[in-house]
Kinemage of the C-alpha trace (Angstrom):
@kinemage 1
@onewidth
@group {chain A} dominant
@subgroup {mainchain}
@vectorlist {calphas} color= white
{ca unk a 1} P -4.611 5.340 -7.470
{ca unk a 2} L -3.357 2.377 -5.115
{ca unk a 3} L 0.308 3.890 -5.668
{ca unk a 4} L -0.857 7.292 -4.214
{ca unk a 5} L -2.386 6.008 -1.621
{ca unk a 6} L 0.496 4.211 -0.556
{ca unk a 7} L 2.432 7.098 -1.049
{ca unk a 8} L 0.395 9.641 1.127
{ca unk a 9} L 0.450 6.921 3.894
{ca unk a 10} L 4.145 6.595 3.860
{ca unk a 11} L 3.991 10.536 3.994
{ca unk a 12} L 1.602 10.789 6.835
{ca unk a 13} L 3.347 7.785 8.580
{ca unk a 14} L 7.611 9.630 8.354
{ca unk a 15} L 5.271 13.185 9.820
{ca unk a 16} L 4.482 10.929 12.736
{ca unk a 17} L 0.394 11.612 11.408
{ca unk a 18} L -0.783 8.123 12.208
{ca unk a 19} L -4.338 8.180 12.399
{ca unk a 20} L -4.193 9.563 9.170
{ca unk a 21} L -1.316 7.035 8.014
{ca unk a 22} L -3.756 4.023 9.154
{ca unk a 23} L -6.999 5.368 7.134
{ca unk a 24} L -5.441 5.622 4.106
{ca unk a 25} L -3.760 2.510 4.529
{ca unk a 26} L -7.052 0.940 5.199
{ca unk a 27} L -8.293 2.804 2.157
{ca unk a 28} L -5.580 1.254 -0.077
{ca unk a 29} L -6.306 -2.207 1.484
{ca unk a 30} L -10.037 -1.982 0.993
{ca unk a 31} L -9.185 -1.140 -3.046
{ca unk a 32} L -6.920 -3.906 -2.882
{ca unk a 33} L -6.441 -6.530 -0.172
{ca unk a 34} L -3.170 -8.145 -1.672
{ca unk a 35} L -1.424 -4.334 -1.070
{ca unk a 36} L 1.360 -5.527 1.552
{ca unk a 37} L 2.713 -2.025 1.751
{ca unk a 38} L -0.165 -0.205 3.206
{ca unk a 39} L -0.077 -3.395 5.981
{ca unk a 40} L 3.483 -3.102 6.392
{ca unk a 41} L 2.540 1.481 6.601
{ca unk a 42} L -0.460 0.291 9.003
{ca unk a 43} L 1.449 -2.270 11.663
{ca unk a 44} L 4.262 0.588 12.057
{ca unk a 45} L 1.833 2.766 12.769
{ca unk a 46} L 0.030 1.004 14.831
{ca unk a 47} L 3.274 0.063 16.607
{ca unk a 48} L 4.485 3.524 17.099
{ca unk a 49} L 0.828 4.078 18.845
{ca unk a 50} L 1.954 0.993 21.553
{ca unk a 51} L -1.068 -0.485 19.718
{ca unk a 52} L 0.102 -4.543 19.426
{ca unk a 53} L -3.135 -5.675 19.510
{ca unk a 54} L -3.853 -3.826 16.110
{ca unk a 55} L -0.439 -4.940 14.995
{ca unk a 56} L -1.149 -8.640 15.162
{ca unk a 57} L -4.641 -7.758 13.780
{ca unk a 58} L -3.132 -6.272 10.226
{ca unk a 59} L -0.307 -9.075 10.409
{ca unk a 60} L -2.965 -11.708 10.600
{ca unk a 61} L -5.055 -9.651 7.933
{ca unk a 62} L -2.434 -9.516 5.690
{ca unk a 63} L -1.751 -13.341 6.321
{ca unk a 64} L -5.387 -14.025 4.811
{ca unk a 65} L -5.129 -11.959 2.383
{ca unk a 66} L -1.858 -13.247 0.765
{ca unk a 67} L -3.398 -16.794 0.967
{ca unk a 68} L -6.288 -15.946 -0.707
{ca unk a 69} L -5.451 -13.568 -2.645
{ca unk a 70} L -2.222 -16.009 -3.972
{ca unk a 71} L -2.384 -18.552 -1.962
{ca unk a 72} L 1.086 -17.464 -0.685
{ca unk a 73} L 2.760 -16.843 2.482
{ca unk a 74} L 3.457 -12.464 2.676
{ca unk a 75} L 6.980 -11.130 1.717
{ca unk a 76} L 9.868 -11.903 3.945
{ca unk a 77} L 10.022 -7.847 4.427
{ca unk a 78} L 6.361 -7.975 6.231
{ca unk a 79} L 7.371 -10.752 7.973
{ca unk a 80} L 10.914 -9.279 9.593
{ca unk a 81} L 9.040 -5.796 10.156
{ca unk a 82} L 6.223 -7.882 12.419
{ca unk a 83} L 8.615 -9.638 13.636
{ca unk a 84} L 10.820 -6.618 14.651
{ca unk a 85} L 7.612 -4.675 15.584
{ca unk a 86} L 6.289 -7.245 18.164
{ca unk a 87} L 9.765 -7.819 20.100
């Protein structure tokens, strides 16, 4: 289930369909808050709307989550996307 999800964001997300890219990210992060992917699908999404604000918001969501979730820091790949998407 969390696979397709992440899937049909990715797919809404490369047909430029970002509203529908961000809710089912959301959806993939509400089944499972430790899914960096659907972050990662949700802050380029976000970022392709001019939206920073939101950006920031799922970087710093997926921040908590990874700590609580593993008590680790997220993947160097969500950290060089927000880091690429906030320049």
């Amino acid at each position: 289930y969390l696979d397709a999800l992440v899937t049909l964001a990715g797919l809404y997300f490369t047909q430029a369909k970002l509203d529908e890219a961000i809710s089912i990210s959301q959806r993939a992060i509400d089944f499972d808050l430790g899914c960096e992917p659907a972050y990662q699908t949700s802050m380029q999404a976000y970022a392709r709307l001019n939206d920073r604000v939101n950006v920031k918001r799922m970087y710093q969501a997926c921040v908590d989550a990874m700590k609580s979730q593993f008590n680790l820091p997220p993947s160097k790949e969500t950290e060089e996307l927000y880091q690429r998407l906030i320049k």
